[in-house]
C-alpha positions in Angstrom: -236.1 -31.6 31.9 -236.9 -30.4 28.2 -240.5 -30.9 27.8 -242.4 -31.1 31.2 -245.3 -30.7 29.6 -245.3 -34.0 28.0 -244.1 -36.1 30.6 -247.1 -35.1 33.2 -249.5 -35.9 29.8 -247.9 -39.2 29.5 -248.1 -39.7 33.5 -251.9 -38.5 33.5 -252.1 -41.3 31.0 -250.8 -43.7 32.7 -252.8 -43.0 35.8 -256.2 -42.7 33.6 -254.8 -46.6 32.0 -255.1 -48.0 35.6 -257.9 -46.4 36.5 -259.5 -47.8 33.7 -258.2 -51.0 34.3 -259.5 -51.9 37.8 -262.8 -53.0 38.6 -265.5 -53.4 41.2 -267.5 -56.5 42.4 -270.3 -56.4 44.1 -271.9 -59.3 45.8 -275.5 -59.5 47.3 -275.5 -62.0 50.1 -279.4 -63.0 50.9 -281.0 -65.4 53.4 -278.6 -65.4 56.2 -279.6 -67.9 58.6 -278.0 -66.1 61.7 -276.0 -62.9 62.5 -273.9 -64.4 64.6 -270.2 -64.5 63.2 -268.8 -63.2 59.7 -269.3 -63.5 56.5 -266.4 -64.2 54.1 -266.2 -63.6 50.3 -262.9 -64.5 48.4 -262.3 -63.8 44.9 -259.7 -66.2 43.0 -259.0 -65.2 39.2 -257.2 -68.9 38.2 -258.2 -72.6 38.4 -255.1 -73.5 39.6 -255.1 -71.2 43.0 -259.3 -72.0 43.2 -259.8 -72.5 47.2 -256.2 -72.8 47.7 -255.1 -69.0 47.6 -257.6 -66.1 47.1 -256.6 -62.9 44.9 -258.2 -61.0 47.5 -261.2 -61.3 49.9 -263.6 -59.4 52.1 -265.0 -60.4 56.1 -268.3 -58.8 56.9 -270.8 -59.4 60.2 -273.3 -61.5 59.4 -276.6 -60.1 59.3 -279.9 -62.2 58.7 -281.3 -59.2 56.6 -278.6 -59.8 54.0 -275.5 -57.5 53.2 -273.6 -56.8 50.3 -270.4 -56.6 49.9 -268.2 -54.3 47.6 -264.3 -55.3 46.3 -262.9 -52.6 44.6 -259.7 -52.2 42.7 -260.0 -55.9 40.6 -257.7 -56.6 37.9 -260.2 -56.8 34.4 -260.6 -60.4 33.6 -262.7 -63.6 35.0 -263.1 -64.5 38.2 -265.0 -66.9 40.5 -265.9 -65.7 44.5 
């Protein structure tokens, strides 16, 4: 390799671009009527796949004192849960 030095700067770069990119939801859930069972957020980022096919999607127990739940690693845009 001639210049080592600039490919790990342009990888570092790349791995600070996707870093940057990805972000975190979190999502309060209050009044939970039971704690029997699971709680189940999805996350879809298009009308066309809304309630057909999430993007991604979290189970939690269900617990009457509320949880909240974290997604991490979202691509940047809209989405609906």
């Amino acid at each position: 390799m001639k210049h080592p030095r600039k490919v790990l700067i342009v990888i570092a770069h790349l791995f600070a671009l996707n870093f940057a990119s990805a972000a975190e939801l979190i999502v309060q859930i209050n009044d939970v009527k039971s704690s029997e069972g699971q709680l189940t957020v999805a996350v879809y980022n298009s009308a066309d796949t809304f309630l057909k096919m999430p993007l991604t999607g979290v189970r939690t127990p269900a617990i009457t004192e509320g949880s909240t739940v974290v997604i991490k690693d979202l691509p940047s845009g809209e989405c609906a849960i």
